[in-house]
Structure formats: structure tokens, C-alpha cells
N, C-alpha and C positions, 0 to 999 in steps of 0.2 A: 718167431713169436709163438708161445705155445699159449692156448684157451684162456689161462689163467693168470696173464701176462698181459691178453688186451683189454682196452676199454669197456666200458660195458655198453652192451648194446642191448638191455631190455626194452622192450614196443613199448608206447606206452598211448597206443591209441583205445579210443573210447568211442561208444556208438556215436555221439555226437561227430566225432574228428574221425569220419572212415579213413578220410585220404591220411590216416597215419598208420593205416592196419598193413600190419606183416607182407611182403613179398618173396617168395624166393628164386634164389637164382635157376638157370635151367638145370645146373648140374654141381648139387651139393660137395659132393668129392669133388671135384677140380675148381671150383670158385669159392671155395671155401672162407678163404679171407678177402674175397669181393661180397660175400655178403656181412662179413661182421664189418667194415668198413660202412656199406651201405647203410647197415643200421645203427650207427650212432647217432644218437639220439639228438646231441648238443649241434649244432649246424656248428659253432666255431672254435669247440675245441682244440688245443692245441697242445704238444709235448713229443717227447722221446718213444709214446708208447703209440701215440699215434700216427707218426713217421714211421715206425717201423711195419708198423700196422698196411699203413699206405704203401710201403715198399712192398711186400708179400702181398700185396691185393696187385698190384701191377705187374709183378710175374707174373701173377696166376694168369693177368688177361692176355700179355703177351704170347703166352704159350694158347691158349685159350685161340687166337686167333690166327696164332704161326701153323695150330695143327688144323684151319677152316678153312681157310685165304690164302690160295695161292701169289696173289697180289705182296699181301702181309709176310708171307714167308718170302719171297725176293728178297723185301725190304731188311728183314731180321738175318736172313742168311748171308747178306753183302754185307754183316757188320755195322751195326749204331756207330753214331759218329760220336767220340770218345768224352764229349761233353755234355749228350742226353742225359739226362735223367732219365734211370729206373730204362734205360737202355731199351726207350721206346723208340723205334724209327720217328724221325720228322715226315706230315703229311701236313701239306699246304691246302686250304678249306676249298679252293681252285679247285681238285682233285676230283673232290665230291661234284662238281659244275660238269664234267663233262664224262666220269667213269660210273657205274652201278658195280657197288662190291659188298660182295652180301659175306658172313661168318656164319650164313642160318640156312637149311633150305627154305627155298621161297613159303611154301605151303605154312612157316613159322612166324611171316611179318605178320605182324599184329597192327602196324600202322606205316604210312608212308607220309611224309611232308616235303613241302620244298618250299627254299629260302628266297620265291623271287616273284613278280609280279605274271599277268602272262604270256609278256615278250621278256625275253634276254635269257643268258642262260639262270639255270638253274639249282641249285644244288639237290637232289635227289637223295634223301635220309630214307631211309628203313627201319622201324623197329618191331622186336618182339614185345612180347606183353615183359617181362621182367624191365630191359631197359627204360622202354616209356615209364612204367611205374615205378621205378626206382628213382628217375626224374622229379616223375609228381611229388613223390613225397618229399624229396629236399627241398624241394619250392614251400610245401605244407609247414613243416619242419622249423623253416626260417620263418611265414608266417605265424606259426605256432610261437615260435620266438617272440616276436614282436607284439604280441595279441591280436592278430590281424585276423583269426579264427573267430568267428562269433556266430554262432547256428544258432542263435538265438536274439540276432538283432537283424530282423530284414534291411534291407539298403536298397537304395535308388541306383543305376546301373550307368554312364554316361562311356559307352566303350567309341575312340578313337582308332577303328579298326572295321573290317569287313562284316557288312551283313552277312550272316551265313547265306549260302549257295550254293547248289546242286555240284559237287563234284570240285569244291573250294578247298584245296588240302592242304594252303598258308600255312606255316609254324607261326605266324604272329597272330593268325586268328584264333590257331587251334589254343594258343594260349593266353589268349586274353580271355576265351569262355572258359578255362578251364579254371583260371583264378573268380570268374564268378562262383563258384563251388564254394567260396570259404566265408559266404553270408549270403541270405537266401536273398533272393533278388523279389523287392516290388514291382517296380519297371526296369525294364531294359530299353535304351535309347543308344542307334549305334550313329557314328558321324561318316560314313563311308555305304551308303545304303545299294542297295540291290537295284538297281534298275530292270533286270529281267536282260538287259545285254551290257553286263558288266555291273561296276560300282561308279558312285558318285559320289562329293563329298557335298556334303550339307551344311554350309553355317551357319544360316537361319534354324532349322534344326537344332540345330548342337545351343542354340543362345539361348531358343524356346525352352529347349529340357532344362537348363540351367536354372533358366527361371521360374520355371514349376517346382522344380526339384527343391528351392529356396525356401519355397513358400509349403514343404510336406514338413513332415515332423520326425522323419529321420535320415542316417546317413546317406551321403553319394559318394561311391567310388567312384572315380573315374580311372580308366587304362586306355593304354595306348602310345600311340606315336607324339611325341613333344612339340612338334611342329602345329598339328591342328587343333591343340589345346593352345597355344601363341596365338595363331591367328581368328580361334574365335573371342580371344579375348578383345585382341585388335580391332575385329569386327564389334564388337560391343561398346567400344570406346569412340568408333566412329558414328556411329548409331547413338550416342549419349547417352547410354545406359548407365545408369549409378549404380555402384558396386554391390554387389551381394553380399549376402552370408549364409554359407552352407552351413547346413545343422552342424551340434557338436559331433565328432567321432567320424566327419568323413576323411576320407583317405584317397590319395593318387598317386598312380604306380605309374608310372611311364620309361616305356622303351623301343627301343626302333632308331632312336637319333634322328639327325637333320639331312640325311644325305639327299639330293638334287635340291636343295636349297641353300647350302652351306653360304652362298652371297647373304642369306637374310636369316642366316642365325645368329643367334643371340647367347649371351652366356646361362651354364643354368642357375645361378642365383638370382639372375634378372629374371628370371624367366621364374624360378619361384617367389620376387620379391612380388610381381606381377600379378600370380594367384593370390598371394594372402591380401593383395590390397583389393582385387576385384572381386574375390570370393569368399573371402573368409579365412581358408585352411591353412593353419601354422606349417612352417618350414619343416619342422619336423615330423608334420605328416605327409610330407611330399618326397616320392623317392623315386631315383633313376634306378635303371635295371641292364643288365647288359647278358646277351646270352644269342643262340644263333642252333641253326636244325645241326650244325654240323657238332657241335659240343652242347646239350643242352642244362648244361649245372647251371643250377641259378644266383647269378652275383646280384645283390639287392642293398642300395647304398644305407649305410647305417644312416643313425642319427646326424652326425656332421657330415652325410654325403657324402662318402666314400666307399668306392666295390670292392669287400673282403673278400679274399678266398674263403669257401668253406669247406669244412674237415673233409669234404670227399674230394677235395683237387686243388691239383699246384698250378702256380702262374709262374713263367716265366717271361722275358723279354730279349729278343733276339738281334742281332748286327743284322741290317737292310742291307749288307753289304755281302757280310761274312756266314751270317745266320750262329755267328758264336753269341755266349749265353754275356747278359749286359749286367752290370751291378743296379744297386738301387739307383733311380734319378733319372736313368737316358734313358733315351728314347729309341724306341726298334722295335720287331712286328711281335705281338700278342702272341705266347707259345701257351698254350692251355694242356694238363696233363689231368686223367682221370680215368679209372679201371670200369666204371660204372657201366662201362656199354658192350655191351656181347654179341649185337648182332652186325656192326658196320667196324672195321678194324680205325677206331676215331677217336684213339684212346689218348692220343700225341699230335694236336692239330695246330697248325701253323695259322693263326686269321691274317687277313689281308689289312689289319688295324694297327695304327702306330700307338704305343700307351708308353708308359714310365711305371715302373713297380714301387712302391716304400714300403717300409716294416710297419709294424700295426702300433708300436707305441709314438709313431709321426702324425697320428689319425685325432690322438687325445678321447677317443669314447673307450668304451667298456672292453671291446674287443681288441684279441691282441695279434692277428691273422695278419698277414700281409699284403695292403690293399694295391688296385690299379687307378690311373686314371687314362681313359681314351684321347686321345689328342687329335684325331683322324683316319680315314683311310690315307694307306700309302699311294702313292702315285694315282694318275690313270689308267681307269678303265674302261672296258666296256661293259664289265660286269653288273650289273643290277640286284641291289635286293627289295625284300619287299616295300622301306622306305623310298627307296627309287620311286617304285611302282606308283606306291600313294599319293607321293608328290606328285606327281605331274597330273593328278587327279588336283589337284589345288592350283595349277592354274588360271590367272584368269577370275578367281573365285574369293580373293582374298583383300 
């Protein structure tokens, strides 16, 4: 694809929307088309110029990491197996739990996170400044999409998530404050608080703020894990509490899933027919999220709650058997593809999650992407992530 052949990728950030200003890669000559990919504009653009687009951003990072990563070159020189796409080696998100593989010298990470509570293992991500922020802004991007940017409408803040803490370097924390960024925050009220030896979870807390938060005169977001926004509503219904109503224009994001609870979950339309009766907020402002330290592009359910791929990555769905590539419908482990990251070779990751792919006109909303739905983790583990972790902070408590 020559310059004049791709998308357009004009910025089109403004003092208000920083998180949508310019990034560039580390190394213009060789990532070339990893950054005109990165910056298109449209989160879910789709066509022939964009596929091709995506193909040349994917060599570039394969080579990008073949010539970093010893690890990475093994992988690439023992030959892709002849059904990859864009002839990325397969890494299983496992990988990351027990190996450190860096594409950067150290002195280049710009941040470190890990996917897990603080017993079990752990996944161990690395990033430089280009990756992380290249992240953020696809998150901006999509919220930009939706109107979810508003620097000029403060909001009440209800995070289902980690009080910050001395030496806390969670992916679910670091991203739940980070989506505080896109409306200035009145209060922040978090459901997981800092005790000074460890976190706790709160649902008296969590009921109280809801109920203050009713009675102000603008929006609440709420984010986090799907489980302790359940059970405080549970909790309020045992408590006889009459239904709320959150001002107009709030919004809740939730992600993390139900894991160590799976006995007492619930579906998620129960689960948001639940909110709009006790709180107020339309279905259509309520959305799942799906995303992990080890791939961080952000899938964010449309309107009819569905996780579209967007324009910077492909989904695929794999044999639990064979690990060969599945048509639409079946089910087999989450293969996630994306050139976006320069410093952990994690550009072909295999999750430990069972899902089913469909094409975007199966969806009926405006996008035409090809979305996922989660169906579970495979098998048993010993594995933990930070939903693990949280949960067992809830029982006993609910």
C-alpha cells in the first residue's frame, strides 16, 4: 500500500480531547504503517484499504520484534503454522504468567502492569510510552465515538475497583482511573477501599454513594467489575430500598466478568434489566467491556451489546483441540491479532477464554466489524485474574 492508497489518518484532537493528540511510533522508518493504522481516526472502519493497511502494519511488527526477541525469533524462524494470519506466531496469554520478554531495553518501559490479584500467578506486561499510549487513545477514540467525552460536564465517579495504593500496578485499576480522564470528576467513591493491609470491599459504601449521588444534579459513571455492581444492588433490595434515579446522561462501563463466582452469575441483560429498574440508566447506556494486560485494544459493546473488533485488530476463534482457525458460530479459545505493541512480542495472543465470532451485519446496529461473544474460561485452572482476586474480597459480604 503506498501513502496515497491508505485511509486517512488526520488527528483530529483538540485542547479539550488531549487523550486524542498525536503519538509516534519509536521508529518512523520501520513502523511506518504501524502508525498510519494506529491513527485512524474511525474506531470501526472497515474495507479492502483497511485490510491491506492492517496486513503491512503486521509485518512491520513481526519483523519489528523478530529483529528484538530472541524468544520471538525462535518462534518466527521454526515457521507459522500455515493458518495464522499475517504469519504471526500463536502465544498463549499463559506465557506472559510465567516468562518476562521484553522487545525494548528495560531503561525504555514506561509502565509495568499485571493481570492478577496478589497471590496466583501473574501476567507481567511491559510497556513503552508509544504502546500504552497508543492504547489510550483507541479507548478515547471509541469513547469519542459514542459521546462519552464531555470535559465540560463534571460527573460523580462510583469505581468498582481498587482504591489506589502504594505500589498497586493492577491493569484493571490502572484502567478504570484512566477512563476517569474523559469527564472531570466531582466525587470519586471507590467499592474496593484501601484498608492500609490490603483492599476491602464496601457495600454499604457503594449504596450510600448511589444514594447521594441520586440526589446531585449530575451524571454517575460507574466502572468496574459486573459482579459488585449485582450485588450492591442485591444488597439494596434487601435493605428495602426504593429504586433510584440517576440524573440524565450517566453511563456504566463494566468489565472484569464474573470469574470465582460463576455459581451466582447471572445473565448480562438481567443484570442490566436490574440497573434501569433500580437506578434509572437505559440499557443503552450500559456497556460491557472486554480487554486484558496481555492484549490491551479496547472491545466496548455497541448499542445492542455486542464486542466489535476495531479497525486496529482481528479476532479470531480457535479448535481447543487442534488450535485450527473456527468459522463463524463455534466455539474455541479467543485468538486476538494486533501490530499496536512494540515492546512485549503480544501482537498474536491466544486467551484462555472460550467465545464464538459473527459478522457485524448479525449485530443489526450501525457497525459492520465482526463482533465476539465470551462464553467462559476454558477448562481449570489455577490461574487467577484480577476478578478472581476481587471476588473472594466479597465473600461473606453479600
Amino acid at each position: 500500500m503506498t501513502p496515497s492508497t491508505a485511509p486517512s489518518v488526520t488527528p483530529t484532537a483538540t485542547p479539550s480531547k488531549p487523550h486524542l493528540a498525536p503519538v509516534d511510533v519509536p521508529d518512523a522508518a520501520a513502523l511506518g504503517r504501524v502508525q498510519q493504522l494506529c491513527d485512524l481516526t474511525g474506531p470501526y472502519t472497515s474495507g479492502p484499504a483497511e485490510e491491506e493497511l492492517f496486513a503491512a502494519a503486521m509485518a512491520e511488527i513481526n519483523a519489528w520484534h523478530r529483529d528484538r526477541s530472541p524468544f520471538f525469533r525462535s518462534l518466527h524462524d521454526d515457521g507459522a503454522r500455515p493458518d495464522t494470519p499475517y504469519r504471526a506466531p500463536l502465544v498463549h496469554a499463559n506465557f506472559f504468567k510465567r516468562h518476562e520478554v521484553l522487545s525494548i531495553p528495560e531503561e525504555e518501559v514506561h509502565l509495568h502492569l499485571t493481570s492478577s490479584g496478589t497471590t496466583g500467578q501473574k501476567s507481567q506486561m511491559f510497556f513503552d510510552e508509544w504502546t500504552i499510549r497508543s492504547a489510550q487513545r483507541m479507548v478515547a477514540r471509541i469513547f469519542d465515538h459514542n459521546g462519552w467525552i464531555t470535559p465540560d460536564q463534571p460527573v460523580n465517579y462510583l469505581l468498582y475497583s481498587y482504591e489506589p495504593a502504594r505500589d498497586l500496578n493492577l491493569g484493571t485499576s490502572f484502567t478504570d482511573n484512566y477512563l476517569c480522564d474523559f469527564a472531570p470528576a466531582r466525587q470519586v467513591e471507590y467499592a474496593l477501599r484501601n484498608t492500609g493491609n490490603g483492599h476491602e470491599f464496601d457495600p454499604f459504601g457503594c449504596v450510600a454513594a448511589l444514594r447521594r449521588f441520586a440526589e446531585d444534579d449530575v451524571p454517575v459513571r460507574i466502572l468496574g467489575f459486573p459482579a459488585f455492581l449485582w450485588f450492591t444492588l442485591e444488597r439494596m433490595r434487601a435493605m428495602g430500598l426504593p429504586p433510584l434515579r440517576l440524573p440524565e446522561g450517566s453511563l456504566i462501563i463494566l468489565g472484569g466478568g464474573w470469574k470465582g463466582h460463576t455459581d451466582r452469575q447471572i445473565g448480562k441483560h438481567e443484570l442490566y434489566a436490574r440497573v434501569t429498574e433500580q437506578l434509572g440508566v437505559p440499557s443503552e447506556r450500559i456497556r460491557d467491556t472486554f480487554g486484558s494486560v496481555e492484549h490491551c485494544i479496547p472491545y466496548i459493546e455497541c448499542a445492542h451489546h455486542n464486542l466489535h473488533a476495531p479497525v486496529w485488530s482481528r479476532v479470531f476463534i480457535r479448535s481447543t483441540r487442534t488450535l485450527e482457525p473456527l468459522p463463524y458460530g463455534e466455539r474455541g479459545y479467543l485468538h486476538l491479532v494486533s501490530p499496536y505493541i512494540t515492546s512485549v512480542p503480544a501482537q498474536s495472543v491466544v486467551m484462555g477464554d472460550l467465545a464464538s465470532l459473527h459478522p457485524g451485519e448479525e449485530c443489526g446496529c450501525e457497525l459492520t466489524t465482526p463482533w465476539f461473544t465470551i462464553h467462559g474460561r476454558a477448562g481449570v485452572s489455577r490461574n487467577r485474574s484480577c476478578a478472581v482476586a476481587a471476588a473472594e474480597l466479597m465473600k461473606g459480604m453479600s
